[in-house]
N, CA, C and O atoms as a DFTB+ gen file, in Angstrom:
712 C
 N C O
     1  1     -11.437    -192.487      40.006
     2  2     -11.299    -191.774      38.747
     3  2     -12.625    -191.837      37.984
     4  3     -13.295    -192.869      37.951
     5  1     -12.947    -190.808      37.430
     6  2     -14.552    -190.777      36.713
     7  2     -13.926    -191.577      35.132
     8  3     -12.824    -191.415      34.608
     9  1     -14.775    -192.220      34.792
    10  2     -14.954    -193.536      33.741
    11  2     -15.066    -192.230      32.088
    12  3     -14.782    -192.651      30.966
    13  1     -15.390    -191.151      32.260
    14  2     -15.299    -189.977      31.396
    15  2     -14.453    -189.164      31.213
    16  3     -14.078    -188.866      32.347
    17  1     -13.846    -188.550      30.446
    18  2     -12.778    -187.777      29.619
    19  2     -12.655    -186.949      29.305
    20  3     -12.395    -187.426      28.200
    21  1     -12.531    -185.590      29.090
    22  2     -12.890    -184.143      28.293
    23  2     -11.291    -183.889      27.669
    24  3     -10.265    -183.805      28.345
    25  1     -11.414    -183.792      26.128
    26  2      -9.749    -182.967      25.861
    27  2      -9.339    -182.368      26.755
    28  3      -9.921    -181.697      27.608
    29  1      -7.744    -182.710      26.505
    30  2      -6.911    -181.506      27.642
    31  2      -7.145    -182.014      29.120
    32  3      -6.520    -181.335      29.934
    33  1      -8.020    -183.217      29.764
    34  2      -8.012    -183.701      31.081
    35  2      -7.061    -184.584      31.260
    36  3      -6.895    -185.651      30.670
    37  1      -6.201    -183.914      32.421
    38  2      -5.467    -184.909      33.268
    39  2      -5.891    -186.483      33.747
    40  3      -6.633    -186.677      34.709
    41  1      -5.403    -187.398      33.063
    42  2      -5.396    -188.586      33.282
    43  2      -5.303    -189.709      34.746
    44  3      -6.120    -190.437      35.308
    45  1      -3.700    -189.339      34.985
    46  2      -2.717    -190.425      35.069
    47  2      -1.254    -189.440      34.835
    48  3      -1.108    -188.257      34.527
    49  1      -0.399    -190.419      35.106
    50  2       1.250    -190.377      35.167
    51  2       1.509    -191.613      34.733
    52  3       1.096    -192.710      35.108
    53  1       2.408    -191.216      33.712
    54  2       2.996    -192.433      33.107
    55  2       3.555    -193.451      33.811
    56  3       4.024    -194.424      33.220
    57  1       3.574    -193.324      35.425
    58  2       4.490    -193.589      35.976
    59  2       3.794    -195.062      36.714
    60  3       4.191    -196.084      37.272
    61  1       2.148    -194.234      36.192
    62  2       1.069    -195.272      36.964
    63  2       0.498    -196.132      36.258
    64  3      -0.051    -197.131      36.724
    65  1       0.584    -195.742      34.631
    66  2      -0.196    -197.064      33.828
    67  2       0.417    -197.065      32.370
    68  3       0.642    -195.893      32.068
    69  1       0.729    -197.817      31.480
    70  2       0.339    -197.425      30.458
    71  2      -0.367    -197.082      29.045
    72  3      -1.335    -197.695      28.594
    73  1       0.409    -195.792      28.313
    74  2      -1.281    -195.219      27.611
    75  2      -1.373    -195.745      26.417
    76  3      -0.511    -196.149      25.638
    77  1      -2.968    -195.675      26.334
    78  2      -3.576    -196.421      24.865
    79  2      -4.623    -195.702      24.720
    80  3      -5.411    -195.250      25.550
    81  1      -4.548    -195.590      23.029
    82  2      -6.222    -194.811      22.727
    83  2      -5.500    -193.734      22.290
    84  3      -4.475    -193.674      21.612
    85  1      -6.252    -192.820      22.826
    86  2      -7.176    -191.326      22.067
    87  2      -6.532    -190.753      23.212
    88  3      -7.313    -190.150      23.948
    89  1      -5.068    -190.770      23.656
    90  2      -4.445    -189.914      24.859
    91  2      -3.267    -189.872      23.666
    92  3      -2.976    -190.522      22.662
    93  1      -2.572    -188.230      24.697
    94  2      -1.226    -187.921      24.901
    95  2      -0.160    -188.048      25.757
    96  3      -0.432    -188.684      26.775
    97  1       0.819    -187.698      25.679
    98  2       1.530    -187.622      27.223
    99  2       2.421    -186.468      27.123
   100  3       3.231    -186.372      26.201
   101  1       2.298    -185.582      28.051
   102  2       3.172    -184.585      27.742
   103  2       3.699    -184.044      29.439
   104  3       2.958    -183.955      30.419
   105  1       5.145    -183.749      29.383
   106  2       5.787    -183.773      30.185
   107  2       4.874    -184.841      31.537
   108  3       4.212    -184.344      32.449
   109  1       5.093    -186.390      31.310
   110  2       4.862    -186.803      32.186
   111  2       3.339    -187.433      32.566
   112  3       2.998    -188.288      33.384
   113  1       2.779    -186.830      31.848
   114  2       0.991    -186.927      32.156
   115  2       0.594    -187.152      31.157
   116  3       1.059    -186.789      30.076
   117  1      -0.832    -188.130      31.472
   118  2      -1.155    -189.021      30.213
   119  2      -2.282    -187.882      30.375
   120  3      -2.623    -187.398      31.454
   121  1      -2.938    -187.449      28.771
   122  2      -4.366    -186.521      28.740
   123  2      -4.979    -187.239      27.529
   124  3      -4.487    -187.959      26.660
   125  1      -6.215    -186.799      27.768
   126  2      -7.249    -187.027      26.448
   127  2      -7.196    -186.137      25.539
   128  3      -7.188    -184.909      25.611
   129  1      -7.149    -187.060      24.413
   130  2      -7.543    -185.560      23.028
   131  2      -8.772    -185.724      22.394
   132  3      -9.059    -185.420      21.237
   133  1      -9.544    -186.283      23.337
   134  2     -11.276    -186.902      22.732
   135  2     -12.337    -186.926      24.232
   136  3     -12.108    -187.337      25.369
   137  1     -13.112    -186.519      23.834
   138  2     -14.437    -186.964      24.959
   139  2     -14.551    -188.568      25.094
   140  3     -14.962    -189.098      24.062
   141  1     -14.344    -189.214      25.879
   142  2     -13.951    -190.547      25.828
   143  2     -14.026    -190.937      27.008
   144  3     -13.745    -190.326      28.038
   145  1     -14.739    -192.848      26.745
   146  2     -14.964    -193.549      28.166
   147  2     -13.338    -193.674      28.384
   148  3     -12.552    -193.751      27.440
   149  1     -12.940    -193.683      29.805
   150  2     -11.603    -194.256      30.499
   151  2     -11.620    -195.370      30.271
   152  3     -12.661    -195.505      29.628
   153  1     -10.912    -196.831      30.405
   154  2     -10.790    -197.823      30.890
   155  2      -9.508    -198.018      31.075
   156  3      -8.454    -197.659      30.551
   157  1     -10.089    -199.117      32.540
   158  2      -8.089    -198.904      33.317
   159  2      -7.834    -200.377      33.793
   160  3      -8.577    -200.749      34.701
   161  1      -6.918    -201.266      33.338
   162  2      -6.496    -202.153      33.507
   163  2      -5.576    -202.731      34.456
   164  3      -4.403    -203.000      34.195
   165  1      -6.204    -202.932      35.677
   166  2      -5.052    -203.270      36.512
   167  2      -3.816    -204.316      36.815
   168  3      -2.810    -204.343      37.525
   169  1      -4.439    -205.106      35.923
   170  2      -3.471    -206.496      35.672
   171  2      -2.238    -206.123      34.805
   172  3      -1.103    -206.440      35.163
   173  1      -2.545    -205.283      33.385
   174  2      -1.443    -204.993      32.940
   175  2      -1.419    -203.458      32.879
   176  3      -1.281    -202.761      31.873
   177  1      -1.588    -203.049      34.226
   178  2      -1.267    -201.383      34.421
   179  2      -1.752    -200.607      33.268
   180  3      -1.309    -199.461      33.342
   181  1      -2.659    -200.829      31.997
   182  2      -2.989    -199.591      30.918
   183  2      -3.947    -198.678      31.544
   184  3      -4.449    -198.824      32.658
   185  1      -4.154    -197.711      30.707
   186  2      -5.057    -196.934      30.522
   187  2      -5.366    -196.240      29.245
   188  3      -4.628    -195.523      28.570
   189  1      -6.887    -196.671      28.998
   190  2      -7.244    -197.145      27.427
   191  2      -8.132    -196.221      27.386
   192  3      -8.897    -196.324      28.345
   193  1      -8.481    -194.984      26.405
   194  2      -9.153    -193.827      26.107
   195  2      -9.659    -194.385      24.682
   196  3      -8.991    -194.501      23.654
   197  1     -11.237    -194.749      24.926
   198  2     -12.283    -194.902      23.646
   199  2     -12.840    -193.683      23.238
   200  3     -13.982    -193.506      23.661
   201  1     -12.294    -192.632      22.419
   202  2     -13.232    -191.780      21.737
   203  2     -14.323    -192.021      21.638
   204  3     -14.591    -193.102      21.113
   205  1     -15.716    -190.929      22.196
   206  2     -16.767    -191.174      21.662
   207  2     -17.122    -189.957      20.406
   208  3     -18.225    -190.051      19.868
   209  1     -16.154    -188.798      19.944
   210  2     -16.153    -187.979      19.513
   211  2     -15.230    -187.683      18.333
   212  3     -14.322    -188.499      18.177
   213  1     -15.294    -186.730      17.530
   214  2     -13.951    -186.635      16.580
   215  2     -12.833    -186.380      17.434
   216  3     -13.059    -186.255      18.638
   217  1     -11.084    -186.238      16.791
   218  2     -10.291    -186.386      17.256
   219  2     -10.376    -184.468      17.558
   220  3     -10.938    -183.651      16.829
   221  1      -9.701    -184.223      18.717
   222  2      -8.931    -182.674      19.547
   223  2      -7.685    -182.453      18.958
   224  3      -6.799    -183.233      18.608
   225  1      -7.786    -181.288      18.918
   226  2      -6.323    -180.855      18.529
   227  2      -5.285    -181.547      19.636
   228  3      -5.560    -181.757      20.818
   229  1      -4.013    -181.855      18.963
   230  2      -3.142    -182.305      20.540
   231  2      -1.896    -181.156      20.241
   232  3      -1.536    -180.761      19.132
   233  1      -1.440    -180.814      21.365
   234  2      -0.108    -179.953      21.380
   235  2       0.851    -180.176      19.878
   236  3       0.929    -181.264      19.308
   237  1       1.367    -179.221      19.518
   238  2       1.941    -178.813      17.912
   239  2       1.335    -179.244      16.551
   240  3       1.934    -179.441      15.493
   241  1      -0.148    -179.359      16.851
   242  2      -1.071    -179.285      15.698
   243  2      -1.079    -178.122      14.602
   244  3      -1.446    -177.008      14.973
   245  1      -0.785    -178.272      13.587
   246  2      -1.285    -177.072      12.713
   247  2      -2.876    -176.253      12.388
   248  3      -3.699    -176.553      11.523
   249  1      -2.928    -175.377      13.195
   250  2      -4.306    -174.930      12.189
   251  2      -4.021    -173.582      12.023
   252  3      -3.153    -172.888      12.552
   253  1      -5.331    -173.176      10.784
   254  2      -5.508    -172.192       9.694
   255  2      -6.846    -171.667      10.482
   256  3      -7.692    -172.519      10.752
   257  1      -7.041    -170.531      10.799
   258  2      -8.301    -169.751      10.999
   259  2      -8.407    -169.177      11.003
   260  3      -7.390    -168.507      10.826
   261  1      -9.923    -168.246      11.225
   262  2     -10.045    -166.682      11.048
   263  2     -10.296    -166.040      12.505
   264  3     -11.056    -166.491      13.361
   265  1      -9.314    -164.638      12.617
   266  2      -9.840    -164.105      13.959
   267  2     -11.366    -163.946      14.234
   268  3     -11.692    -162.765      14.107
   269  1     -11.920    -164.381      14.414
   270  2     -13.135    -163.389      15.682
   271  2     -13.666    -162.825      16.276
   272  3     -14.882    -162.698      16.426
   273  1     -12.251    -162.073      17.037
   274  2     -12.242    -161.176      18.029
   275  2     -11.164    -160.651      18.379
   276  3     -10.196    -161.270      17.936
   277  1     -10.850    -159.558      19.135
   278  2      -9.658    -159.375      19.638
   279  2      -9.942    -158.572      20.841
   280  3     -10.301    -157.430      20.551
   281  1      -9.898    -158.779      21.884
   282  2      -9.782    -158.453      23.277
   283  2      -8.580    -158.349      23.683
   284  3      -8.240    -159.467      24.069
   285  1      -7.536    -157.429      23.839
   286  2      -5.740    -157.239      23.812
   287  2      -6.107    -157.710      25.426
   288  3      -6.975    -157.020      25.962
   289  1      -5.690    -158.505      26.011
   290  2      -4.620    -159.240      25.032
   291  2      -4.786    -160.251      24.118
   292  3      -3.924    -160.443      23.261
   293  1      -5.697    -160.867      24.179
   294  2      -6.673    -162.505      23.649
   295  2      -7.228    -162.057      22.574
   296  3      -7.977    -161.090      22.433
   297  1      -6.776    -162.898      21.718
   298  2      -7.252    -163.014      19.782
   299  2      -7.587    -163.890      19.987
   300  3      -6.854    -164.762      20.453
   301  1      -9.173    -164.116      19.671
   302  2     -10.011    -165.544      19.434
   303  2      -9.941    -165.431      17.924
   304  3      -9.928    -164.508      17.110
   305  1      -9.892    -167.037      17.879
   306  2      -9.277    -167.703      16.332
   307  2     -10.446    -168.479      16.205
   308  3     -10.318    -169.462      16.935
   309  1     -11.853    -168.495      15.434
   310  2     -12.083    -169.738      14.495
   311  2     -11.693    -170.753      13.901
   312  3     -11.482    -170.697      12.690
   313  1     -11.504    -171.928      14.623
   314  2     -10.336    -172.789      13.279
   315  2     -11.190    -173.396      12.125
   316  3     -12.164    -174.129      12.293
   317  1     -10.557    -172.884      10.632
   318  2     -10.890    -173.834       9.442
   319  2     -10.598    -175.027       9.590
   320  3     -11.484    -175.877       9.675
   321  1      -9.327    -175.325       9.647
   322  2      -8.354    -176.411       8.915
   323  2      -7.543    -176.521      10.566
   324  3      -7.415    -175.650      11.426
   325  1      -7.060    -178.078      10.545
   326  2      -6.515    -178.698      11.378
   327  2      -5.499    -179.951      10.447
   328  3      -5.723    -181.077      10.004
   329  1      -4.249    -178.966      10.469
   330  2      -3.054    -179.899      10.157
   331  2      -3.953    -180.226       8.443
   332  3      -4.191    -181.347       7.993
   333  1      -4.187    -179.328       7.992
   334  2      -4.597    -179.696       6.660
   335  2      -5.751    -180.076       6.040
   336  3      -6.072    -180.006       4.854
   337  1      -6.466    -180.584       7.217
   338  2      -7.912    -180.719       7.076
   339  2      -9.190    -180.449       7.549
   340  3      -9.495    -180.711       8.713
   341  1     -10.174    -179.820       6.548
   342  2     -11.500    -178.863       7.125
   343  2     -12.143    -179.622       8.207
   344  3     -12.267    -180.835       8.375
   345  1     -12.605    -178.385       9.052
   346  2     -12.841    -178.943      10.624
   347  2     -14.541    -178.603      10.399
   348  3     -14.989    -177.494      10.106
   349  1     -15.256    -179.719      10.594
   350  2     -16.740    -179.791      10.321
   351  2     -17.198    -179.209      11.718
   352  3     -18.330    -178.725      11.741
   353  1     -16.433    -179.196      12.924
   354  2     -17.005    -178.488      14.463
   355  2     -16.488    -177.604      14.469
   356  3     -15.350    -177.341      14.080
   357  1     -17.557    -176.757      15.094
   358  2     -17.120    -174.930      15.694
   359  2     -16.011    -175.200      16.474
   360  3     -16.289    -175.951      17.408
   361  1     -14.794    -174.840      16.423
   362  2     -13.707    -175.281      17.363
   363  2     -13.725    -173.366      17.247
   364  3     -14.108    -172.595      16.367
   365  1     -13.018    -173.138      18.803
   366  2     -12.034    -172.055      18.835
   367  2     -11.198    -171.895      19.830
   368  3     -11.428    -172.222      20.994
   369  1      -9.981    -171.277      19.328
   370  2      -8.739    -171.456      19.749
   371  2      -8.649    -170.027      20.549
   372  3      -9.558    -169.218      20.367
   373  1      -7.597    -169.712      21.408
   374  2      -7.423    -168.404      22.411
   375  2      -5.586    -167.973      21.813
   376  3      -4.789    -168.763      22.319
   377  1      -5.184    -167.347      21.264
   378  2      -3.954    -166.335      20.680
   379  2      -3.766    -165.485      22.347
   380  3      -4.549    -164.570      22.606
   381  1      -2.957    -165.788      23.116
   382  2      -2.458    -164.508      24.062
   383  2      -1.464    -163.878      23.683
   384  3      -0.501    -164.635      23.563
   385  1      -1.195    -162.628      23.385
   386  2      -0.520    -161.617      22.812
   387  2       0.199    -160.494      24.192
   388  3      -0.471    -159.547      24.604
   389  1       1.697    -160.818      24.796
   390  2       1.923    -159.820      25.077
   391  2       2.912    -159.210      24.937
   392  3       3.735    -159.613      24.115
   393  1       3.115    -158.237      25.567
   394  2       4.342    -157.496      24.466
   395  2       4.568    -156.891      23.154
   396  3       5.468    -156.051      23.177
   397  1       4.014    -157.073      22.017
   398  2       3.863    -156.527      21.102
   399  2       3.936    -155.249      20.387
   400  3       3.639    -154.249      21.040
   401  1       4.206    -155.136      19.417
   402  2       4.520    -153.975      19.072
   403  2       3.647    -152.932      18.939
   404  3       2.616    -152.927      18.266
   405  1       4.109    -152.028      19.623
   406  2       2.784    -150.699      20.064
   407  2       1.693    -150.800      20.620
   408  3       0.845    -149.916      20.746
   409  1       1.641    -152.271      21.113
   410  2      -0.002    -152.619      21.934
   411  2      -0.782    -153.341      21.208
   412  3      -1.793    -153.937      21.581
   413  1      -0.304    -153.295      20.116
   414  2      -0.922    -153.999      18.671
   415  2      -1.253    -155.539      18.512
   416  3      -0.268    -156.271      18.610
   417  1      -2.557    -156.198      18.268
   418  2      -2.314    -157.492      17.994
   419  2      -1.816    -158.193      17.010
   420  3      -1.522    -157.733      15.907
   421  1      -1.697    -159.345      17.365
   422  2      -1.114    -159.859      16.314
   423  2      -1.829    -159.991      14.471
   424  3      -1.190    -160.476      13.537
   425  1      -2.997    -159.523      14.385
   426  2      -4.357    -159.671      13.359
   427  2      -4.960    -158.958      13.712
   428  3      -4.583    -158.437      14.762
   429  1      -6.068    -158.536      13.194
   430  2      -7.535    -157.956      13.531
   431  2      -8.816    -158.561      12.843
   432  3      -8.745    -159.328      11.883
   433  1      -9.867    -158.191      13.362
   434  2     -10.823    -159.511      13.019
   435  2     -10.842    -159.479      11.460
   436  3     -10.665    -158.460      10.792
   437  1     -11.162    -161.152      10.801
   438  2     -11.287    -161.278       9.889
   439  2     -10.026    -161.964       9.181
   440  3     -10.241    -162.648       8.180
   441  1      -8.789    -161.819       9.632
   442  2      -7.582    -161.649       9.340
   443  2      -7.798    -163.836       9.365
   444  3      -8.398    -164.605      10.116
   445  1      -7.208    -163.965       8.513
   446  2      -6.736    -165.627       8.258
   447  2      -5.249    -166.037       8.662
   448  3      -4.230    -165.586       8.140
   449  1      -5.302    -166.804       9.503
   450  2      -3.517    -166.995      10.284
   451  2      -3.845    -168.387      10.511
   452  3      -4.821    -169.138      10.533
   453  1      -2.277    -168.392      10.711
   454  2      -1.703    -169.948      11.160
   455  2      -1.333    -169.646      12.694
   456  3      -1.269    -168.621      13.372
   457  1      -1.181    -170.616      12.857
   458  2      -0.808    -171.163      14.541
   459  2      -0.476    -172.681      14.173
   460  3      -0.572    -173.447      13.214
   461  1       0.202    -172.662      16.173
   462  2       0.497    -174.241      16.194
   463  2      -0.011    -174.367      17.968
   464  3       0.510    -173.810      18.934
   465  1      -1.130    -175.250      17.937
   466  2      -1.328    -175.457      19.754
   467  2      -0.062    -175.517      20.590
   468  3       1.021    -176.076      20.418
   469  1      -0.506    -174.839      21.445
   470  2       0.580    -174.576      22.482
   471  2       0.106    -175.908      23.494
   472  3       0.764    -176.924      23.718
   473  1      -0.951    -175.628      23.900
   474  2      -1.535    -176.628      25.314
   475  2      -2.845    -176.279      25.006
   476  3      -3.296    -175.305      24.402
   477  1      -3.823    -178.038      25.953
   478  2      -4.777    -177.499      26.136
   479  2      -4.977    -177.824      27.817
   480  3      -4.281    -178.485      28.588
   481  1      -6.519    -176.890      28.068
   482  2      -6.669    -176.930      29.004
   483  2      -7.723    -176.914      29.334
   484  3      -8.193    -175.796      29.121
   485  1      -8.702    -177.840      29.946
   486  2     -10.025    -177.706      30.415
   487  2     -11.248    -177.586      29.303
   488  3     -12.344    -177.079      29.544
   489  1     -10.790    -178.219      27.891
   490  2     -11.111    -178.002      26.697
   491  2     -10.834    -176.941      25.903
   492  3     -11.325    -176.732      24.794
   493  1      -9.965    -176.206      26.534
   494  2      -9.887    -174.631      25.904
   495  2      -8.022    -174.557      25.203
   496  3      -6.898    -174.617      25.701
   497  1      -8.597    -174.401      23.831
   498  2      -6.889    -174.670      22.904
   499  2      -6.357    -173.178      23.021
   500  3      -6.922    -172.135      22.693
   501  1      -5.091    -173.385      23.590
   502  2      -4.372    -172.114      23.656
   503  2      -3.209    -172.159      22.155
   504  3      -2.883    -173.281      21.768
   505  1      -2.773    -171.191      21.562
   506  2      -2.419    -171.168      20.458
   507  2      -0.723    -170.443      20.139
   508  3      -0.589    -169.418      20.807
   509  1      -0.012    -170.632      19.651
   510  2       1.299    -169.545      19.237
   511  2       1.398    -169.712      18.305
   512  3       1.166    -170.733      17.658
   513  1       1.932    -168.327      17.874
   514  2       2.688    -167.999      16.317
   515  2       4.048    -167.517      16.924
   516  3       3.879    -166.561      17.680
   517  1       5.335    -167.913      16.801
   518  2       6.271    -167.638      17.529
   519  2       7.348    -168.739      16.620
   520  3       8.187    -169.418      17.212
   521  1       7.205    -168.775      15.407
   522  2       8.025    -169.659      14.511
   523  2       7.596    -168.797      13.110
   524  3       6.454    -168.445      12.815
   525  1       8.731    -168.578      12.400
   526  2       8.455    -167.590      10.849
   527  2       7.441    -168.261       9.937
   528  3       7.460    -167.777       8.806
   529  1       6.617    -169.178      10.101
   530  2       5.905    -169.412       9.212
   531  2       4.431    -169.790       9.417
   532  3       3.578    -170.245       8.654
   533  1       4.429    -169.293      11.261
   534  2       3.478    -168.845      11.922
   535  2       2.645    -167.528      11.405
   536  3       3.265    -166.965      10.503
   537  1       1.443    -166.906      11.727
   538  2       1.259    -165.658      11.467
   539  2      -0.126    -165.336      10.680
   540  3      -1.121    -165.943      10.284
   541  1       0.201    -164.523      10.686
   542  2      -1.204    -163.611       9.277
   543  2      -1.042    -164.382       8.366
   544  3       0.182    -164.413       8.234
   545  1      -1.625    -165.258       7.390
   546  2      -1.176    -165.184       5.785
   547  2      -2.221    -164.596       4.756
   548  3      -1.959    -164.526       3.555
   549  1      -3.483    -164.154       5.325
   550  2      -3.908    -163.015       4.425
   551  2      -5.041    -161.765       5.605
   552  3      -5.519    -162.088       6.692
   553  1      -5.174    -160.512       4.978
   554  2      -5.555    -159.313       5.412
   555  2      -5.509    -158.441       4.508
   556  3      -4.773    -158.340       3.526
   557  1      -6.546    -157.649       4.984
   558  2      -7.117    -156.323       4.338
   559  2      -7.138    -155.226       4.617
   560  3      -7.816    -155.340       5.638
   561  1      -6.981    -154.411       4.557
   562  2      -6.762    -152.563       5.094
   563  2      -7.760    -152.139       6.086
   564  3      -8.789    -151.562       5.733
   565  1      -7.385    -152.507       7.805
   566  2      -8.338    -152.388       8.866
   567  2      -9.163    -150.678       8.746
   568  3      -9.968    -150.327       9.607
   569  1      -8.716    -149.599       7.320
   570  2      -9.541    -148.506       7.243
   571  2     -10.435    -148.794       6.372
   572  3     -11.592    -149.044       6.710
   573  1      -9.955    -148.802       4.892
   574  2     -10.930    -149.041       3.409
   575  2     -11.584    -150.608       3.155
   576  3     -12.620    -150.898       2.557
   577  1     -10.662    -151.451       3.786
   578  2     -10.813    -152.710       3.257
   579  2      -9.912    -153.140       1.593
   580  3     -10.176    -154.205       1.035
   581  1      -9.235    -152.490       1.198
   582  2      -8.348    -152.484       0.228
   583  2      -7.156    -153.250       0.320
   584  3      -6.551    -153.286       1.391
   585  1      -6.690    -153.954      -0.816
   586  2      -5.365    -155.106      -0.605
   587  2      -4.066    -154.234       0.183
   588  3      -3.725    -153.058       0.315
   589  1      -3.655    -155.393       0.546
   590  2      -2.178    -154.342       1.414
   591  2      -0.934    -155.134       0.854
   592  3      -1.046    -156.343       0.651
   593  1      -0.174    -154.710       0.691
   594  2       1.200    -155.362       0.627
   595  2       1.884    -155.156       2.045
   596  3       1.536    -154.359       2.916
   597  1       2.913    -156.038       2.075
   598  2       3.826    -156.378       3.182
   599  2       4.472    -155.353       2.764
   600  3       4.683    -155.142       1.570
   601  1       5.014    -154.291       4.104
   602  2       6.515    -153.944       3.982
   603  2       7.454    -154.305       5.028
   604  3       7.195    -154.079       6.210
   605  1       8.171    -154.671       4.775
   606  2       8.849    -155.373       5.798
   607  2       8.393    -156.950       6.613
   608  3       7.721    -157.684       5.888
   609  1       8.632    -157.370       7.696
   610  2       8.269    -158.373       8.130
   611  2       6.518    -158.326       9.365
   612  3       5.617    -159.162       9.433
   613  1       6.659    -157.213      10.003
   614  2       5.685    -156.963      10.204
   615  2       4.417    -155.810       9.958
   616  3       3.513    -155.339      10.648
   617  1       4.902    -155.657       8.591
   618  2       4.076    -154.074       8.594
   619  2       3.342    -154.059       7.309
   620  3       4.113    -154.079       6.349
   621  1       2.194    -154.031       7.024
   622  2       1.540    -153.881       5.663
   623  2       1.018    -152.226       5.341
   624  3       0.873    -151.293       6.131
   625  1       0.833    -152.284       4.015
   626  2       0.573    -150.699       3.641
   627  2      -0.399    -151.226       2.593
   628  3      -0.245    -152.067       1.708
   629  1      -1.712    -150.297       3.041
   630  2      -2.822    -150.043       2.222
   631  2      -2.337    -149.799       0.177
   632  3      -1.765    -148.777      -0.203
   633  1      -2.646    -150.706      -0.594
   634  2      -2.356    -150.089      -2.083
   635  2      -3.823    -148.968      -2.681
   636  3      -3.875    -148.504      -3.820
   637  1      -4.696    -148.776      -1.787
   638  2      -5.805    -148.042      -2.074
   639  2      -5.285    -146.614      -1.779
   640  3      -4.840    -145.702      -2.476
   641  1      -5.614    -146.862       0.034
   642  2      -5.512    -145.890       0.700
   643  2      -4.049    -144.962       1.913
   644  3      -3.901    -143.959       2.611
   645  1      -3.340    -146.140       1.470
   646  2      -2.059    -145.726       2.182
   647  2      -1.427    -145.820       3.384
   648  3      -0.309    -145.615       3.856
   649  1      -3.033    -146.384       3.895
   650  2      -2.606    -146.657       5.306
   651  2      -1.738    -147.877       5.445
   652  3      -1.551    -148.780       4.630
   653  1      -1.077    -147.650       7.074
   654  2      -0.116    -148.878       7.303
   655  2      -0.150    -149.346       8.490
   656  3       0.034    -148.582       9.437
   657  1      -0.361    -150.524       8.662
   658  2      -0.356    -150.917       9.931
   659  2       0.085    -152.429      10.086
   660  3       0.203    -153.191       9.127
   661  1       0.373    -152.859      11.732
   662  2       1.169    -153.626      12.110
   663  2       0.281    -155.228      12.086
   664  3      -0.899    -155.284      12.432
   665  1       0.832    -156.101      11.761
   666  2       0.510    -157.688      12.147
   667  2       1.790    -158.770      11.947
   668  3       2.650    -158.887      11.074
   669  1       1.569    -159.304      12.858
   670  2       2.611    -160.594      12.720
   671  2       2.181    -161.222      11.319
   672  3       1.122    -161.849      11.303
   673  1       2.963    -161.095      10.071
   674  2       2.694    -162.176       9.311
   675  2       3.758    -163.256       9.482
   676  3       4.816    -163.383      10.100
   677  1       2.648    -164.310       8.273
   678  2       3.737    -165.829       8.116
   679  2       4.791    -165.125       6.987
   680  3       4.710    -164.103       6.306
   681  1       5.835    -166.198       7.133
   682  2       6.440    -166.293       6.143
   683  2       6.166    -165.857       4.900
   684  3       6.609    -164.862       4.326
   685  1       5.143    -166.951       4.396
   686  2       4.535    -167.188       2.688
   687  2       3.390    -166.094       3.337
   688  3       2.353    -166.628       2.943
   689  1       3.108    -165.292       3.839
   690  2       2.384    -163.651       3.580
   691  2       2.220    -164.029       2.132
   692  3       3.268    -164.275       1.534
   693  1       0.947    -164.131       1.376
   694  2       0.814    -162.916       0.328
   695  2      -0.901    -162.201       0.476
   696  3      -1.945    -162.416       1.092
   697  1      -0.509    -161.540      -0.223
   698  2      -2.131    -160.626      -0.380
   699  2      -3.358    -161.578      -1.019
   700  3      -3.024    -162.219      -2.016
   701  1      -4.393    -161.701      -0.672
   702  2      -5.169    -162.267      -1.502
   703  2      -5.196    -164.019      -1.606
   704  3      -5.999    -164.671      -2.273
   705  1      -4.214    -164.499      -0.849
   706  2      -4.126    -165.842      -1.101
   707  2      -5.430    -166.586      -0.187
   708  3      -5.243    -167.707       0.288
   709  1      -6.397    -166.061      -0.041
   710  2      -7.827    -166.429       0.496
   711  2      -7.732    -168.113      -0.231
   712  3      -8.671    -168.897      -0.097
């Protein structure tokens, strides 16, 4: 086993040591949520993860960010905020979108949303909004740039220009709450 760590790397099985440190365990498998030396104890079976880095998002983390990009199906997310608090590293998260309504993503760039990590993998945070308080919670009129109100649960309408178009919002949606 290499003595080094990357978020989201497969460990171990719970089955083989147990975990300490800067790991998770999810269905079964111990992972890192930090760039971190290993150490593995064979006398009392641990396996001990020393962060050398800030802490990784771990599976059902909250964060707040701004799209980036949108490649349908993949909305790249900037994350601000992690579970409440400003994230001093370029982190970014991957939104896969399919199915959707009219082909439509869930945001368009610029757009500020919530998520909750789904998994990671190979350092790369995959993301869902798939709970009502998931979503958009602010956006602007992808024609004029003008405030929009919600109509309905997924549909905003331009108060400038009239236009209307589709995004998953959160719950607490409001206009302007930048």
């Amino acid at each position: 086993m290499n003595n080094r760590a990357v978020p989201g790397e497969g460990l171990a099985v719970i089955e083989e040591y147990d975990a300490r440190g800067d790991v998770y365990v999810l269905d079964g498998e111990i992972y890192s949520t930090k760039v971190a030396n290993i150490r593995i104890n064979r006398k009392d079976r641990s396996l001990t993860s020393i962060g050398l880095k800030k802490p990784f998002p771990k599976p059902d983390d909250e964060i707040v960010g701004t799209i980036d990009q949108v490649q349908k199906p993949f909305v790249y997310i900037r994350i601000n905020q992690l579970d409440g608090r400003n994230v001093g590293v370029k982190q970014t998260a991957v939104l896969y979108m399919k199915g959707s309504v009219r082909d439509a993503p869930a945001g368009r760039e610029g757009d500020i949303i919530r998520a909750k990590v789904k998994l990671i993998r190979n350092a790369m945070l995959f993301v869902r909004i798939d709970e009502p308080e998931l979503g958009v919670i602010f956006t602007s009129c992808s024609k004029c740039g003008g405030e929009v109100v919600p109509t309905g649960r997924s549909f905003v309408k331009c108060t400038r220009c009239g236009h209307r178009d589709y995004r998953k919002l959160a719950m607490d949606y409001k206009s302007g709450a930048k």
